[in-house]
C-alpha positions in Angstrom: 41.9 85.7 36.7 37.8 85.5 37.5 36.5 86.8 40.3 35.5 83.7 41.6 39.2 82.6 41.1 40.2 85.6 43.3 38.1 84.5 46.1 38.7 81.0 45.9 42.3 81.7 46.1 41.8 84.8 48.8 39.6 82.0 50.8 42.2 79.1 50.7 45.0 81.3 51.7 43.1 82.8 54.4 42.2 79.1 56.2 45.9 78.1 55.5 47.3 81.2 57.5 44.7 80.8 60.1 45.6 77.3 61.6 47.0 77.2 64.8 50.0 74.9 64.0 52.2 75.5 60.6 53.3 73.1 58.4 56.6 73.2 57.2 56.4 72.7 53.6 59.4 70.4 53.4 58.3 68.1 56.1 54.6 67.9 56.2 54.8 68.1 59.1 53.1 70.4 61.9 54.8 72.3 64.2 53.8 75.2 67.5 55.8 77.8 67.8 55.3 79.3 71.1 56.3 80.9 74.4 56.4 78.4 77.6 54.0 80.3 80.3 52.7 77.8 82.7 55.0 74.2 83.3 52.4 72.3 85.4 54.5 68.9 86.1 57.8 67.3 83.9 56.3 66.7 80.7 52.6 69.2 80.6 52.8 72.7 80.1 51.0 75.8 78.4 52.5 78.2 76.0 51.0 81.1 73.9 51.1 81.4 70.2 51.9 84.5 68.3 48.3 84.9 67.5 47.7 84.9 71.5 46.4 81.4 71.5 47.1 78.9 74.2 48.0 75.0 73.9 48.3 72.4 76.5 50.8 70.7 75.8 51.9 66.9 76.6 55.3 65.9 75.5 54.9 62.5 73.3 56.6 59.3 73.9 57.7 60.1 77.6 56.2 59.8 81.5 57.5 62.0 83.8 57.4 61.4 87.4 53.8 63.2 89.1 55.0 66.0 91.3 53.7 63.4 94.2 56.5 61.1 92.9 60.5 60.6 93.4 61.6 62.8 90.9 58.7 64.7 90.2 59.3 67.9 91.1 63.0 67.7 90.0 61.6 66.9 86.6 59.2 70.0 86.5 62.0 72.3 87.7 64.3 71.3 85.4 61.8 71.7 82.6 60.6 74.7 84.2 64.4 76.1 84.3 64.9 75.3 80.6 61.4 76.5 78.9 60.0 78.8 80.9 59.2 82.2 79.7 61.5 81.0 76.7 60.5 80.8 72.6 59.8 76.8 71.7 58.6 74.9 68.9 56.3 71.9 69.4 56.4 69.4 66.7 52.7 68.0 66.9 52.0 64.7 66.9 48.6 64.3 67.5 46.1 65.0 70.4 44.6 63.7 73.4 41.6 64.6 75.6 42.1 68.4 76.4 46.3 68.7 74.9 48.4 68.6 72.1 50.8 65.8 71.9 54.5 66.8 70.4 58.1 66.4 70.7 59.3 69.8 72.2 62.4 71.8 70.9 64.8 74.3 72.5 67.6 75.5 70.8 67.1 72.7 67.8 67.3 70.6 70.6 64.8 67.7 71.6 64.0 68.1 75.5 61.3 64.8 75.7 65.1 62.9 74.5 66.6 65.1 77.3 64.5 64.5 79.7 65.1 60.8 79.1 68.8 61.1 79.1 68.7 63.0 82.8 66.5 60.3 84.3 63.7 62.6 84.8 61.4 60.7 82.8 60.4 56.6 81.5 59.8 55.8 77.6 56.4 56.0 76.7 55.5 52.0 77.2 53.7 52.5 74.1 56.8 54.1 72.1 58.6 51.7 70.0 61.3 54.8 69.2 64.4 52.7 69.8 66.5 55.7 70.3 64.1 56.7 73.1 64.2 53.0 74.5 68.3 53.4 74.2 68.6 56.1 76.1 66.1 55.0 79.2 68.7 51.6 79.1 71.5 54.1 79.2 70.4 56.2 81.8 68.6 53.2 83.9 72.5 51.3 83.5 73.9 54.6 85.0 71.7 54.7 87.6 70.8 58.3 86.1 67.8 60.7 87.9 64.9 58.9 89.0 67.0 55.1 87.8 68.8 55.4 91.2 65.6 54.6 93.8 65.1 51.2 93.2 60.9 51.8 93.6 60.4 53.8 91.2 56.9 53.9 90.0 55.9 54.3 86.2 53.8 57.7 86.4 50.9 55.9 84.7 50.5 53.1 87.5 50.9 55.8 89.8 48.0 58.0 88.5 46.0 55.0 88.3 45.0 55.6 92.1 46.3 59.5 91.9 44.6 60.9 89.2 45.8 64.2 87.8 43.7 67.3 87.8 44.4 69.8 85.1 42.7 72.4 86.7 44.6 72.5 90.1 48.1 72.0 88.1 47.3 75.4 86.4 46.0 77.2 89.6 48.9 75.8 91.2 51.9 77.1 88.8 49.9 80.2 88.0 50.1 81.0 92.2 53.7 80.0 91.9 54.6 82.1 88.9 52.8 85.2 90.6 54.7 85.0 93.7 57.7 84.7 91.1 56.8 87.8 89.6 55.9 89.6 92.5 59.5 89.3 93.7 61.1 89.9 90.6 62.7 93.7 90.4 60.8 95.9 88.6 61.9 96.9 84.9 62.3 100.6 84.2 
């Protein structure tokens, strides 16, 4: 092989090593794998990479109640319960102002479904996934989560005239993870 073979090859495989989200070869498709370290509402939260890097992430196809809504903070602390500190994988799905869109797995299983499924969170009004539309009917029949108050507001509407800000969200769960920690027995 030429040396300029070498270092076309040596180049290559060092940009395809160095991307922040894998591919899986048999897919195409990309994926995060991470560890959950800051949950900020029901469907945003950070997580670190192996290679120390962060992501904001936004779980695709759902809208979780605001923490200023019914069912907001239920929905971050049952995301909070089931991620937190805890090794996921993020199937990407695109991006959108400062965040990673992507379908979040625990355990092989798909939480922004879950979420669904428990009534903490609407469809997307933009996702045409019918098993995500089926399982808002299902849970919205049942009167499941946020399907039993009757005044439920869609989180988008809501933030219309309550506008999120990233910024205090972080501060917010980063004070709240601190005084976690702080109370948490010490490891010997």
């Amino acid at each position: 092989m030429s040396y300029g073979k070498i270092i076309a090859v040596t180049g290559a495989a060092f940009f395809l090593f160095s991307v922040q989200a894998e591919a899986r070869p048999w897919t195409n498709e990309k994926y995060i794998t991470c560890v959950a370290t800051e949950i900020l509402n029901g469907n945003l939260f950070q997580c670190v990479d192996s290679k120390n890097n962060q992501h904001l992430i936004k779980m695709a196809d759902i809208e979780a109640p605001e923490l200023e809504q019914p069912f907001g903070p239920e929905a971050k602390k049952w995301l909070k319960s089931t991620i937190y500190n805890q090794k996921i994988m993020v199937k990407v799905r695109g991006s959108e102002n400062d965040y990673v869109l992507g379908e979040l797995y625990y355990k092989k299983k798909n939480l922004n479904r879950e979420m669904i499924r428990q009534g903490l969170a609407w469809t997307d009004r933009k996702n045409g996934d019918s098993m995500y539309q089926r399982l808002e009917r299902d849970a919205h029949s049942n009167g499941t989560g946020l399907w039993s108050d009757v005044f439920a507001e869609y989180p988008a509407d809501f933030r219309k005239t309550h506008p999120n800000d990233i910024e205090h969200l972080l501060k917010m769960e980063q004070d709240e993870n601190l005084k976690i920690n702080e109370k948490a027995p010490a490891e010997h």
